[in-house]
N, C-alpha and C positions, 0 to 999 in steps of 0.2 A: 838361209838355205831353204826355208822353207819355200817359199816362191819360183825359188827357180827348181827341187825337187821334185816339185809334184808332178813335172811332166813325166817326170820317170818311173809313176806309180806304175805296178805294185809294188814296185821295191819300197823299201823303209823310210822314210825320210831322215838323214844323215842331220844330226845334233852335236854341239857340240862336246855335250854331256860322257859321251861313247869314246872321248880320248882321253886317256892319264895325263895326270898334271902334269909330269915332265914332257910330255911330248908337245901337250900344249904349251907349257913356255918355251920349247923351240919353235915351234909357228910362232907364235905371237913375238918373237924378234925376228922373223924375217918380213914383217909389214913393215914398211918402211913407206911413211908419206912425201911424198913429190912434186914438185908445182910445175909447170911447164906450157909454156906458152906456141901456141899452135897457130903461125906463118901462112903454111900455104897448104891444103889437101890438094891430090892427083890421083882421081879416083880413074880404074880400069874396070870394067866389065869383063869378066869371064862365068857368061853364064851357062856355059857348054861343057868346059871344060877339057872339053877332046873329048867328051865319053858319048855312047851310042843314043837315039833317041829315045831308045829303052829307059837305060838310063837315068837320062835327062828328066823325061817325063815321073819316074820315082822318084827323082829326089826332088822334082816341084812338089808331087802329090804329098810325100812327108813335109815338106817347109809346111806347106797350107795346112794342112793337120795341123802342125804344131800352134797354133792362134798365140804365138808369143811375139810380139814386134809389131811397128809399122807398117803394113803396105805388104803385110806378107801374099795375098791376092793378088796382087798388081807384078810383085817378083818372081812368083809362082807360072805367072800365065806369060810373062815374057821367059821366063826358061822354058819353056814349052814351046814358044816361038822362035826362037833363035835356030840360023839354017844350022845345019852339019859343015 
């Protein structure tokens, strides 16, 4: 948790230490491991979404902010491109 939390400083960083033991062993039987083998991707773009270029343009300016992923620059600046 800690890696993916800290984007969401100031808040706390969430531990697991902070739940009672019963409740952690219900989480911990709902992990359930899975194997599964992956055919064919068919990927769509919807980088607009319908929404205004107000919008559009805040929620590139937050993706980019966030500096967590791949190519977040490159996804950033094509949602900003994309017509209405």
């Amino acid at each position: 948790s800690d890696s993916m939390e800290k984007r969401l400083l100031p808040k706390p960083i969430w531990k697991m230490d902070k739940v009672d033991d019963t409740a952690m062993a219900k989480m911990m039987r709902q992990i359930v491991p899975i194997a599964m083998q992956v055919d064919d991707i068919d990927g769509t773009w919807k980088l607009n979404q319908n929404k205004s270029a107000d919008a559009r343009r805040g929620a590139a300016d937050a993706l980019e902010k966030t500096g967590f992923g791949l190519g977040l620059p490159e996804l950033a600046q094509w949602m900003r491109d994309v017509e209405e």
